[in-house]
C-alpha positions as CSV (number, residue, x, y, z in Angstrom):
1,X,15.7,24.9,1.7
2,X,14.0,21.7,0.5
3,X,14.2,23.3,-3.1
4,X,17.9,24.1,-3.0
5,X,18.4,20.5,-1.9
6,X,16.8,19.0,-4.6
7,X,18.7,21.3,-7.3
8,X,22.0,19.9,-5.6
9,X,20.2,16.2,-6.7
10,X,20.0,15.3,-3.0
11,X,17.5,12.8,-2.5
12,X,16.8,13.0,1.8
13,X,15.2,9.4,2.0
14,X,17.7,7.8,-0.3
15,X,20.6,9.3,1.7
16,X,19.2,8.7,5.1
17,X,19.3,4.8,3.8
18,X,22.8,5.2,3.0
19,X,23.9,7.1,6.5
20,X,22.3,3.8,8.1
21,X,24.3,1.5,5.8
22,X,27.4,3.5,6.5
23,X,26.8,3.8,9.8
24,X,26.6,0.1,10.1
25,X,29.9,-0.1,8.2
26,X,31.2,2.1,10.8
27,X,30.2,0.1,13.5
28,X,31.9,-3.6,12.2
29,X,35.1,-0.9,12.3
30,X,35.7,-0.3,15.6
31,X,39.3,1.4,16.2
32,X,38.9,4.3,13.8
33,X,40.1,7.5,14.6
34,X,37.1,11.0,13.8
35,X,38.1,12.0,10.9
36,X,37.6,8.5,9.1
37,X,34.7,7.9,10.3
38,X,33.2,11.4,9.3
39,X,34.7,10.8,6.0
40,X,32.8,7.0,5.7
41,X,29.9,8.4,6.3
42,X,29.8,11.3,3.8
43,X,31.1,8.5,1.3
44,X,28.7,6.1,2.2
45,X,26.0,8.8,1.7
46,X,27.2,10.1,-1.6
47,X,27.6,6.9,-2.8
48,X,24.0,6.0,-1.7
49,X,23.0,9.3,-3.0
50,X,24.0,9.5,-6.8
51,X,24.3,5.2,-7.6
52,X,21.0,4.3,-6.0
53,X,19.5,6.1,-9.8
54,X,22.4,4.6,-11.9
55,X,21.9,1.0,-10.5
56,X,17.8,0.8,-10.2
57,X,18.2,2.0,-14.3
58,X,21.1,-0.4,-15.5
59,X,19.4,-3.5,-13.4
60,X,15.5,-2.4,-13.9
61,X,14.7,-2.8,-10.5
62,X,11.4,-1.4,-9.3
63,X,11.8,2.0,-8.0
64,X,10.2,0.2,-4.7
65,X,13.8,-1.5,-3.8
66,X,15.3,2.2,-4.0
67,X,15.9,2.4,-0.1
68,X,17.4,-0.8,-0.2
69,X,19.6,-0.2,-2.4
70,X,21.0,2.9,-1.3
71,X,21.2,1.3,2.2
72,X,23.9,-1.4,0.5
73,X,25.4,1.1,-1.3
74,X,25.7,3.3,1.9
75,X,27.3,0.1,3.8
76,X,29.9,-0.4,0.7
77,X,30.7,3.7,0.5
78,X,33.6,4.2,-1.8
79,X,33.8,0.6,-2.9
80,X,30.4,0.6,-4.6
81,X,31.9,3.2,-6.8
82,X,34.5,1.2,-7.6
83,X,32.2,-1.9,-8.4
84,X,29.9,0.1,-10.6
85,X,32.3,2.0,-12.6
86,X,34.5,-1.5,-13.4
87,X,30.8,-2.6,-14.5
88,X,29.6,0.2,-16.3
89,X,33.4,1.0,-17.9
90,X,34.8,-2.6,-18.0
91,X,37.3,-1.7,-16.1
92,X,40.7,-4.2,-16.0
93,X,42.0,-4.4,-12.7
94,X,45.4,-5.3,-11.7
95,X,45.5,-8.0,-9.5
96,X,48.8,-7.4,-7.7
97,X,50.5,-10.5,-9.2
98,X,51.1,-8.7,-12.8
99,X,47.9,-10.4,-14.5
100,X,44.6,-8.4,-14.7
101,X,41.0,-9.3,-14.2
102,X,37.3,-8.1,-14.6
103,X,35.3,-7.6,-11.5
């Protein structure tokens, strides 16, 4: 079982940080219905999950700050994804009043 996690790049103690981080998320939002809390908190674990590696290598952090990490990116969920890839592809966003910006 442990084996066929791995293979799916599931790293338990990175994703256990990020349920915490979403869990905390969930908690500052209190009138949410099931389903969107269930979906925060498989977001905030993915997230934690597969950009805990992507940002310890683009910011060289020590491998030691991993947990951390994923617990913030946990807590964000979908908008660390958002962050990252405007960092990583320079994404321009649209600011809503017809002139765009870099995050």
């Amino acid at each position: 079982m442990i084996e066929f996690i791995k293979e799916l790049g599931i790293n338990v103690g990175i994703s256990i940080a990020g349920l915490f981080g979403s869990l905390l998320m969930i908690g500052k939002k209190s009138a949410q219905n099931l389903r969107t809390t269930i979906f925060s908190m498989i977001s905030g674990v993915a997230c934690a999950n597969y950009l805990t590696p992507v940002i310890l290598s683009i910011t060289s952090l020590d491998m030691k700050y991993q947990f951390s990490v994923a617990f913030v990116l946990g807590f964000l969920g979908l908008k660390s994804v958002e962050i990252v890839a405007a960092k990583i592809l320079n994404i321009k966003h649209n600011n809503g009043n017809g002139n765009t910006n870099n995050n």
